[in-house]
N, CA, C and O atoms as a MOPAC input file, in Angstrom:
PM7 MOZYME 1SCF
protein

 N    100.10700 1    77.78400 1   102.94800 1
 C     99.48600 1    79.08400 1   103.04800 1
 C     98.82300 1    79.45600 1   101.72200 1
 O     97.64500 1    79.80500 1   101.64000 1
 N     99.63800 1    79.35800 1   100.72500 1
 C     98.66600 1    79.82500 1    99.13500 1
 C     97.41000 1    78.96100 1    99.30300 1
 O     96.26000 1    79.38300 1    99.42500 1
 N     97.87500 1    77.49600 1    99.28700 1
 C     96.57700 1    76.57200 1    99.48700 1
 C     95.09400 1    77.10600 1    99.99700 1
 O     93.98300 1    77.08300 1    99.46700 1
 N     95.55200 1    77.56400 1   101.18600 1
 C     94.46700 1    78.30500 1   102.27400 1
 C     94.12000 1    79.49000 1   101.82900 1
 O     93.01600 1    79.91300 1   102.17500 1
 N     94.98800 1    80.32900 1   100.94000 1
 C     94.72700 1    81.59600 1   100.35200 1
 C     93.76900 1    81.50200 1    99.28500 1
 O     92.78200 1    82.23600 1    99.33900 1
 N     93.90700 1    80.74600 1    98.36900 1
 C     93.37200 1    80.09600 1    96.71000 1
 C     91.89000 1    80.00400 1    97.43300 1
 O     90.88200 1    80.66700 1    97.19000 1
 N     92.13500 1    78.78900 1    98.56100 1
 C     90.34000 1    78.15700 1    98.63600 1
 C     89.39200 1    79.63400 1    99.39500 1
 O     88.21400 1    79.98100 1    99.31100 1
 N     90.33800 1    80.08400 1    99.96400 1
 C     89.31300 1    81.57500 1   100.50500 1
 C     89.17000 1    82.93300 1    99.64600 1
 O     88.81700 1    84.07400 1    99.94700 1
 N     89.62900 1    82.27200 1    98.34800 1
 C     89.40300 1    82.99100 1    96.83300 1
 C     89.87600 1    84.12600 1    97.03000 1
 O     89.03600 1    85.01600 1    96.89500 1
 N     90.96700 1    84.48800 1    97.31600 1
 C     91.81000 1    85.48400 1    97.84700 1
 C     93.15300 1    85.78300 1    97.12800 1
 O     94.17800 1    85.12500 1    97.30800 1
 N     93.06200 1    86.60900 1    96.48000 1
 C     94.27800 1    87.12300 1    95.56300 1
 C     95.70500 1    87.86100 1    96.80900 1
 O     95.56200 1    88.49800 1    97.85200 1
 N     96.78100 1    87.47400 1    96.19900 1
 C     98.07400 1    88.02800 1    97.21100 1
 C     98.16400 1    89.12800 1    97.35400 1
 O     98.99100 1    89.58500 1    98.14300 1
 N     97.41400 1    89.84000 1    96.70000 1
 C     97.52700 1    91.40600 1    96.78800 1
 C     95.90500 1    91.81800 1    97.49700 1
 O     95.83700 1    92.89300 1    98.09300 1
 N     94.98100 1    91.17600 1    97.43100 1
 C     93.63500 1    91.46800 1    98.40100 1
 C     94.30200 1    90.87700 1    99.89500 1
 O     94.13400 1    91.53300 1   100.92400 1
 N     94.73800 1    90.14100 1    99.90100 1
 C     95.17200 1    89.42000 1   101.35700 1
 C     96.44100 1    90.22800 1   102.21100 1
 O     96.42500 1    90.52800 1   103.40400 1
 N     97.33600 1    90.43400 1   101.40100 1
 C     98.01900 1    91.58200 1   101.69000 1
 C     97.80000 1    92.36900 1   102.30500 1
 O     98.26700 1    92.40900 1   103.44300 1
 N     96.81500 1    93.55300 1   101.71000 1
 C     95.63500 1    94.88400 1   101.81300 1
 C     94.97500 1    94.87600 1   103.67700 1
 O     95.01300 1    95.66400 1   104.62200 1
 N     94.33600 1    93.29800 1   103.38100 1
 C     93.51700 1    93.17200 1   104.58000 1
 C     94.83200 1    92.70900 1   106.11400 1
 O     94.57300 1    92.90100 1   107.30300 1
 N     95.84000 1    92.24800 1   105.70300 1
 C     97.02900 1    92.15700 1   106.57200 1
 C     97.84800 1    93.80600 1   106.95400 1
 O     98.78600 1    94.05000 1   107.71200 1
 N     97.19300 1    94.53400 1   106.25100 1
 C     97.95600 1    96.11700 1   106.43500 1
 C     99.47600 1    95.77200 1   106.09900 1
 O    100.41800 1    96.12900 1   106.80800 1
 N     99.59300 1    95.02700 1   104.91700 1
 C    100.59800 1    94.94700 1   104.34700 1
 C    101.26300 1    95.55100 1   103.39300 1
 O    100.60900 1    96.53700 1   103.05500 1
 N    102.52500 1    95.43300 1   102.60300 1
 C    102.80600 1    96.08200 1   101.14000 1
 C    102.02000 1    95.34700 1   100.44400 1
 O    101.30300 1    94.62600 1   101.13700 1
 N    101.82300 1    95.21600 1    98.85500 1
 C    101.05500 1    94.29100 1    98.20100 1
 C    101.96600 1    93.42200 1    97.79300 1
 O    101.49800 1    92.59000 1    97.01600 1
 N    103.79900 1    93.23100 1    98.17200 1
 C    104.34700 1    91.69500 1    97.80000 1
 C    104.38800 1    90.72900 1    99.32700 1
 O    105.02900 1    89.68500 1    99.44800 1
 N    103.74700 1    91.21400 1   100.14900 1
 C    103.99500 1    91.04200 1   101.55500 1
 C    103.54600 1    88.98000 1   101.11700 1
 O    104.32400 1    88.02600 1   101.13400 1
 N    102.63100 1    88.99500 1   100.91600 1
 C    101.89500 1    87.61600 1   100.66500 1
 C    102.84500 1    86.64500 1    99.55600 1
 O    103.00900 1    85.43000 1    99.65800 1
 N    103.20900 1    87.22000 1    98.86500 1
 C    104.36500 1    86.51700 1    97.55400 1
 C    105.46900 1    86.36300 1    98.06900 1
 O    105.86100 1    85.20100 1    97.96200 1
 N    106.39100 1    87.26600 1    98.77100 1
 C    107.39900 1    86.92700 1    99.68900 1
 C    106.85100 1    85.63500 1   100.63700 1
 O    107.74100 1    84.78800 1   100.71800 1
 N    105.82400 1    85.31900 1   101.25700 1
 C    105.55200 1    84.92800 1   101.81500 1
 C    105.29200 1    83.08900 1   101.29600 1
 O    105.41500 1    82.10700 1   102.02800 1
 N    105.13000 1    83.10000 1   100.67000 1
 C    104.39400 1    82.30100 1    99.41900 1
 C    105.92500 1    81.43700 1    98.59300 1
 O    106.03200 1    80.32000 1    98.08600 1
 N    107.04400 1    82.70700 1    98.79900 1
 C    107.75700 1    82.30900 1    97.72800 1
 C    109.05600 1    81.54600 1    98.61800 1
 O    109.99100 1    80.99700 1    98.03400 1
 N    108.94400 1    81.61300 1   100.07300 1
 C    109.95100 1    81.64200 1   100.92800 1
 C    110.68800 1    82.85100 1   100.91100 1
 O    111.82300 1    82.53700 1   100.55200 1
 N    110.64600 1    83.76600 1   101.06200 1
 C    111.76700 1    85.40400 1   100.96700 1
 C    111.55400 1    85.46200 1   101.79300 1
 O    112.63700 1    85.79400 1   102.27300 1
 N    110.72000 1    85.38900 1   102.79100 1
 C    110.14000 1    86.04900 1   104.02100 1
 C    110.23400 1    84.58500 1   104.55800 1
 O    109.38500 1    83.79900 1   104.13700 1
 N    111.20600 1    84.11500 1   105.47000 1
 C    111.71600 1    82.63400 1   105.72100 1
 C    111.27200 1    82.63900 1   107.38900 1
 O    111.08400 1    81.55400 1   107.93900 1
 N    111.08300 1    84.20200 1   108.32500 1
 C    110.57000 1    83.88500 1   109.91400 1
 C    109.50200 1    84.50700 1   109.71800 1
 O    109.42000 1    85.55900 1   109.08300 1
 N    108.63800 1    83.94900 1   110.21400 1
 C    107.40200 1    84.86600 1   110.29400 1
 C    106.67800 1    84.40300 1   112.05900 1
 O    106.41300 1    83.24500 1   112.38300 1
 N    106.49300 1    85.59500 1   112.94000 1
 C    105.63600 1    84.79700 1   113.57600 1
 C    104.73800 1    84.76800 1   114.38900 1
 O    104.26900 1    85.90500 1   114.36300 1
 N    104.12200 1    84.10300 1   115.19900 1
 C    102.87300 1    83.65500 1   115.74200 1
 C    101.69300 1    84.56100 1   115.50400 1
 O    100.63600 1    84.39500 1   114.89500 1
 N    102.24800 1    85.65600 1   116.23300 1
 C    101.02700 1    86.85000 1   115.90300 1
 C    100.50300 1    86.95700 1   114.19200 1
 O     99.31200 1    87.00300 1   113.88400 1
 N    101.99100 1    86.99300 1   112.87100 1
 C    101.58100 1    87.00300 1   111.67500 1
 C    100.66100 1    86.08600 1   111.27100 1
 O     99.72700 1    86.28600 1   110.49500 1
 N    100.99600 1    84.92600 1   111.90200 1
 C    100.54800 1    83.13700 1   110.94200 1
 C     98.57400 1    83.32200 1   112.12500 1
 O     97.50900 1    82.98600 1   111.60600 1
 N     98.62800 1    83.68000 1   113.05300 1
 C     97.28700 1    84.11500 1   113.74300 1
 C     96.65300 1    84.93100 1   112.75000 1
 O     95.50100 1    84.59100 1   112.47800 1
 N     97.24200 1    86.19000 1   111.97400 1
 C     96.09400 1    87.24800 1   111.70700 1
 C     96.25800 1    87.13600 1   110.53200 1
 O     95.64300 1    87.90400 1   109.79200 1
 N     97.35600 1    85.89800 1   109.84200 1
 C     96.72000 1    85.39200 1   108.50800 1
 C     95.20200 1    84.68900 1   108.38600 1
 O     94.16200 1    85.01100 1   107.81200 1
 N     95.73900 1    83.23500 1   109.46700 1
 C     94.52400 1    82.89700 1   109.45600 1
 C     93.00000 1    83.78800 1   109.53600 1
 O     91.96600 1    83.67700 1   108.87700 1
 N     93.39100 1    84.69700 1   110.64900 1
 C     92.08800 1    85.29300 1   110.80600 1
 C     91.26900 1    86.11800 1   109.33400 1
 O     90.05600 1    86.04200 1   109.13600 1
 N     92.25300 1    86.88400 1   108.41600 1
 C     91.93900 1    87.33600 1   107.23300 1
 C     91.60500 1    86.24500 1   106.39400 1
 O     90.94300 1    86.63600 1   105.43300 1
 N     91.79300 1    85.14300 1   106.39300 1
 C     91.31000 1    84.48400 1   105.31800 1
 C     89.66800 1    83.10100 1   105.87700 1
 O     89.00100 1    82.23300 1   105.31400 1
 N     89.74700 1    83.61800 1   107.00800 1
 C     88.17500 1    83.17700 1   107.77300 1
 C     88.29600 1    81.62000 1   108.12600 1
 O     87.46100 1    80.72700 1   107.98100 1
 N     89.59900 1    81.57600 1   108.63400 1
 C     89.95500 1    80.14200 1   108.97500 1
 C     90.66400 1    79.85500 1   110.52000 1
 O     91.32900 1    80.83300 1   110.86100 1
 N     90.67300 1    78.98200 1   111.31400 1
 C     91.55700 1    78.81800 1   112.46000 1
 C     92.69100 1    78.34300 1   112.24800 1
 O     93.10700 1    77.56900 1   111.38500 1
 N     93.43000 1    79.13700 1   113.55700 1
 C     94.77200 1    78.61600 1   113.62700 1
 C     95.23400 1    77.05600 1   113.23200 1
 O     95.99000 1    76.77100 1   112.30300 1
 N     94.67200 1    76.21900 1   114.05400 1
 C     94.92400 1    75.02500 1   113.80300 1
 C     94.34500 1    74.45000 1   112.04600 1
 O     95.14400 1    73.75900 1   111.41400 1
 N     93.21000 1    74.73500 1   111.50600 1
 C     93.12400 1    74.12800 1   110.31800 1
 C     94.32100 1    74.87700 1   109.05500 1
 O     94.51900 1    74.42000 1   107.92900 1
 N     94.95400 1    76.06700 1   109.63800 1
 C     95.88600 1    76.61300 1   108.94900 1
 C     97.28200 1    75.98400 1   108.51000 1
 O     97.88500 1    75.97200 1   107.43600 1
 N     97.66000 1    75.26100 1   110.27400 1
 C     98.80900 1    74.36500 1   110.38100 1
 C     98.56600 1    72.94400 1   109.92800 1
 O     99.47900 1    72.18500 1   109.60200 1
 N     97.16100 1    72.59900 1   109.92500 1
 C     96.70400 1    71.02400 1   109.74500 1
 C     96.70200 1    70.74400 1   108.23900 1
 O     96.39300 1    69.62900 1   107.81900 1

């Protein structure tokens, strides 16, 4: 996920913002703290960072 975050030049706290998140929402995320996350989240990650589901998991 950072990987995919970094190349869509996207700071954890802009990505956050656009997730209607807190601003550690992405660092928890990033850091393992936040260990279930799902389908709908890992979908409207991808979608904020202008990528598909599948090249997200690939």
């Amino acid at each position: 996920m950072r990987a995919a975050r970094e190349k869509a030049g996207l700071s954890q706290r802009e990505l956050s913002k656009k997730l209607g998140q807190q601003s550690t929402y992405v660092y928890k995320l990033e850091a393992g703290i936040i260990r279930r996350i799902d389908i709908v989240e890992i979908i409207r990650f991808a979608d904020a960072i202008g990528i598909t589901l599948n090249d997200l998991i690939s």
